[in-house]
C-alpha positions as CSV (number, residue, x, y, z in Angstrom):
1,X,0.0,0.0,0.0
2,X,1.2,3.3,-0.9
3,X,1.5,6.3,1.4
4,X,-1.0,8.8,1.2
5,X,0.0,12.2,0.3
6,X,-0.9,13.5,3.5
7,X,1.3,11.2,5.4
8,X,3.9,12.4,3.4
9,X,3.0,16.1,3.9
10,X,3.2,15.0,7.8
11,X,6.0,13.5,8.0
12,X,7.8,16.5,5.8
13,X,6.7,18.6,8.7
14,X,7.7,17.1,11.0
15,X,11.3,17.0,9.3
16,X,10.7,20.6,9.0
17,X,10.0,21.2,12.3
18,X,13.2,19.4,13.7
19,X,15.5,20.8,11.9
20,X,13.6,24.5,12.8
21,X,14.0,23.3,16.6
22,X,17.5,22.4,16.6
23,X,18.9,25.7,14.3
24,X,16.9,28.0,16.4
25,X,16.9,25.9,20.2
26,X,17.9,29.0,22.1
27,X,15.3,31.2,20.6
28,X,11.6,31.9,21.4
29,X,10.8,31.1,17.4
30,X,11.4,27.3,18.8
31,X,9.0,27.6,21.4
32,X,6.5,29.2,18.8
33,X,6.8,26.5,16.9
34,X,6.5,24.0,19.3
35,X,3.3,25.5,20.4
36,X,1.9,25.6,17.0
37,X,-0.8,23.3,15.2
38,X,-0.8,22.1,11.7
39,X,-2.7,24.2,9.8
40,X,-4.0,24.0,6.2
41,X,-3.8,27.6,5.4
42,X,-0.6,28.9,3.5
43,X,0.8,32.8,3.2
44,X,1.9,33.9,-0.1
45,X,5.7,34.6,-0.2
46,X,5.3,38.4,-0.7
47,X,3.3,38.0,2.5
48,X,6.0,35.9,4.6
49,X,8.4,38.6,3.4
50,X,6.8,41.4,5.2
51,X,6.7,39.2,8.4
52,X,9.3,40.7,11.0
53,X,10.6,39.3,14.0
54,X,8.1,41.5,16.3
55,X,5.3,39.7,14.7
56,X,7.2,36.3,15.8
57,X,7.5,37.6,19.0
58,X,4.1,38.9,19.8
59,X,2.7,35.7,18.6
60,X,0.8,37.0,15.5
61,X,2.1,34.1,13.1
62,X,-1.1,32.0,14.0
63,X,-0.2,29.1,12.0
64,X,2.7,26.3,11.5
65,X,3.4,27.4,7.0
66,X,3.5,30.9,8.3
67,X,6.5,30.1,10.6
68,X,7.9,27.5,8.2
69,X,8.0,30.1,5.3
70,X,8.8,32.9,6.7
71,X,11.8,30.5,8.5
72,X,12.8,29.5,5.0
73,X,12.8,33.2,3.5
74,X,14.6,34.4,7.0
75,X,17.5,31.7,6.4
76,X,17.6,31.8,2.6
77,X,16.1,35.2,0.9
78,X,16.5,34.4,-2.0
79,X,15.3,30.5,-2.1
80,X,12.4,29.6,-4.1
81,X,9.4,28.5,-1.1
82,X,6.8,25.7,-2.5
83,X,3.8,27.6,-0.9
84,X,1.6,24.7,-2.9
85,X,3.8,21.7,-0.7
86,X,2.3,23.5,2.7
87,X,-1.8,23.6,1.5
């Protein structure tokens, strides 16, 4: 039997989310995220640009692909973010 694509998308996550934990372990973006649920809303990437850190901090990223992209934009600028892989 063949995974379902959801299994997959959960298990991606959670890859996601461990390697998010251990690069920022010290900082309250790791608690954030291990606080969050999975949600099935997505941000656009011109969105997650315009994120800043005081949104982080005053807990207005209400969902787990907010934190996710915005992590990936924060760490890479430049990188291409598969905003379709998080819906």
């Amino acid at each position: 039997m063949m995974p379902s694509r959801s299994s997959g998308l959960t298990k991606a996550r959670a890859e996601i989310l461990s390697t998010l934990r251990d690069h920022f372990r010290d900082e309250p973006l790791a608690r954030l995220i291990c606080q969050s649920k999975v949600s099935k809303s997505a941000v656009t990437r011109r969105n997650a640009r315009q994120l800043d850190r005081a949104q982080l901090d005053t807990w207005q990223l209400h969902n787990l692909d907010e934190i996710v992209v915005y992590t990936m934009l924060k760490l890479n600028p430049g990188a291409p973010t598969d905003i379709g892989f998080f819906q």
